[in-house]
Residue, then its C-alpha position, 0 to 999 in steps of 0.5 A: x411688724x405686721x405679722x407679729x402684731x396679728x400673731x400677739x393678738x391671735x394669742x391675747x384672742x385666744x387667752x380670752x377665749x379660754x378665760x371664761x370665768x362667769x357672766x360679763x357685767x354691763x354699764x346701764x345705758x348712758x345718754x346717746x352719743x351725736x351722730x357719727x359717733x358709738x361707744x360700746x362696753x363691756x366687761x371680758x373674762x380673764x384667767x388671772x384677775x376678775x375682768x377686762x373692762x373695755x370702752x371703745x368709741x368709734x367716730x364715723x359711719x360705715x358708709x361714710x369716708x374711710x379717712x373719717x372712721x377713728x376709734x379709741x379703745x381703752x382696756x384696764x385690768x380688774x384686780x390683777x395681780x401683776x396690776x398692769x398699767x391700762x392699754x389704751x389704743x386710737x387708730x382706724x377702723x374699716x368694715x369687713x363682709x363677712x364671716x366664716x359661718x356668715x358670708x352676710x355679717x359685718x364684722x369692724x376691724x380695728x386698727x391701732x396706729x403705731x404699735x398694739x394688736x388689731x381688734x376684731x368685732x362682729x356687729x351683732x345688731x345695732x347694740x352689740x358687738x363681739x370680739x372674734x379672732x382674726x381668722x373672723x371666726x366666734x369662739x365658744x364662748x361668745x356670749x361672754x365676749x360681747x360689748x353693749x352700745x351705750 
């Protein structure tokens, strides 16, 4: 089952990474969230609509129990023309060391409970994070893949 959830993902990753159509677009900053708690959102490229708003909230800090690290992410599909309905994850989110081009980078996994692809994100700096493949690699166009902390 693993397997085919790491293998849908790498594919939805890589439709992404081909998708570059032009700039994200960004919220303006709300107010900070408590402590413990991040949302970063952003707006990601598709090939066949005009974008994927993504909001994920993680809960927890990187030093703080394992058991306590959750997140949610909500994905909707910006004038698609199959209007597929929002995807809309919770599960567990761990830290992972390094990258391929960086042995010092932290990059957040997350991982949904039950079904749904397991997402991959380098922490840029303290306001950013950015969607990368499985194999913890950027993609070209990464710039285009970024998520801003709100």
């Amino acid at each position: 089952m693993q397997v085919r959830t790491l293998l849908v993902g790498s594919a939805m990753l890589a439709m992404l990474a081909g998708c570059a159509t032009g700039p994200t677009e960004t919220a303006p900053p709300m107010d900070e969230t408590a402590e413990g708690e991040a949302h970063y959102q952003g707006t990601l490229p598709c090939r066949n609509c005009a974008g994927i708003d993504i909001d994920v909230y993680l809960e927890g800090t990187e030093e703080g129990a394992a058991e306590e690290r959750t997140f949610t992410l909500d994905a909707s599909y910006r004038e698609h023309p199959q209007d597929p309905p929002d995807e809309n994850y919770a599960g567990q989110w761990e830290v992972l060391s390094g990258t391929a081009a960086d042995p010092e980078a932290t990059v957040y996994e997350l991982t949904p409970d039950g079904e749904g692809q397991i997402y991959y994100f380098l922490r840029v700096d303290e306001s950013t994070l950015e969607l990368i493949d499985p194999e913890r690699r950027r993609f070209q166009n990464n710039e285009m893949l970024q998520l801003q902390r709100q």
